[in-house]
N, C-alpha and C positions, 0 to 999 in steps of 0.2 A: 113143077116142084116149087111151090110156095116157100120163098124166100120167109121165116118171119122174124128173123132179129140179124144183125149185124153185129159184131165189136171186133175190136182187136185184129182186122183185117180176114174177119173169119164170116160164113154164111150159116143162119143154124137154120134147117130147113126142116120142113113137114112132108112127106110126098102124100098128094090126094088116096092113092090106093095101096096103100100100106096098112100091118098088121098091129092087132094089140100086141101088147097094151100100149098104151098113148107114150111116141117117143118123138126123139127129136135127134136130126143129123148134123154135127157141125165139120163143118167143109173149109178145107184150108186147099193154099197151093198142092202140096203133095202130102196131104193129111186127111184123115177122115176119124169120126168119133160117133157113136151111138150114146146116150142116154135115157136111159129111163125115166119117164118124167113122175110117175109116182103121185098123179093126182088124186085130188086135191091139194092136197098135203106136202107132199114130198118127201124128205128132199129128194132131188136127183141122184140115180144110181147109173154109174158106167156098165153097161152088156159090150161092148166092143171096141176096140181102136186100133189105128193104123197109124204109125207118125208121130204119133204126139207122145209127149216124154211124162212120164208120172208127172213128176210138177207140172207143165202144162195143165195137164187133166185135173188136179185136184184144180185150178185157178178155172179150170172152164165149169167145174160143178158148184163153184163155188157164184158162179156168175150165172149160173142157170136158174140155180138155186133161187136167187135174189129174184129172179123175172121167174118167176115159176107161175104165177097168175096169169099173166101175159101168156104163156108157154101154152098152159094150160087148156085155155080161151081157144086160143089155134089153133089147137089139133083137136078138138070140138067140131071149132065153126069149121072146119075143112073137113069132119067125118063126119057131119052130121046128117047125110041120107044113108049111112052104110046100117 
């Protein structure tokens, strides 16, 4: 599970064998969060969460949002033989 960004003491991950449409996991101590990454374009949409409190979330879409290029790029270059 391809680690591809870090902040705020959190992991936002790609898994290689994972499903559309192109998303992204971020991983806390005893948290977890889905987004939809909504490329191109965006912005990011939440599909699911465990842990984390509406503000949290809005401040993690809003920082997803801002790397959504970066985001983007990674779950590409990690799906790209499927």
């Amino acid at each position: 599970m391809p680690t591809v960004m870090r902040f705020d003491g959190l992991r936002v991950v790609v898994y290689p064998n994972d499903h559309l449409p192109g998303h992204v996991h971020v991983i806390g101590a005893d948290c977890e969060a889905v987004f939809e990454l909504n490329c191109p374009k965006g912005p990011v949409t939440l599909r699911e969460s465990y842990g984390f409190t509406t503000w949290q979330l809005r401040g993690l879409a809003e920082q997803l949002t801002e790397s959504l290029s970066l985001l983007c790029d990674a779950w590409e270059s990690i799906h790209e033989s499927d």
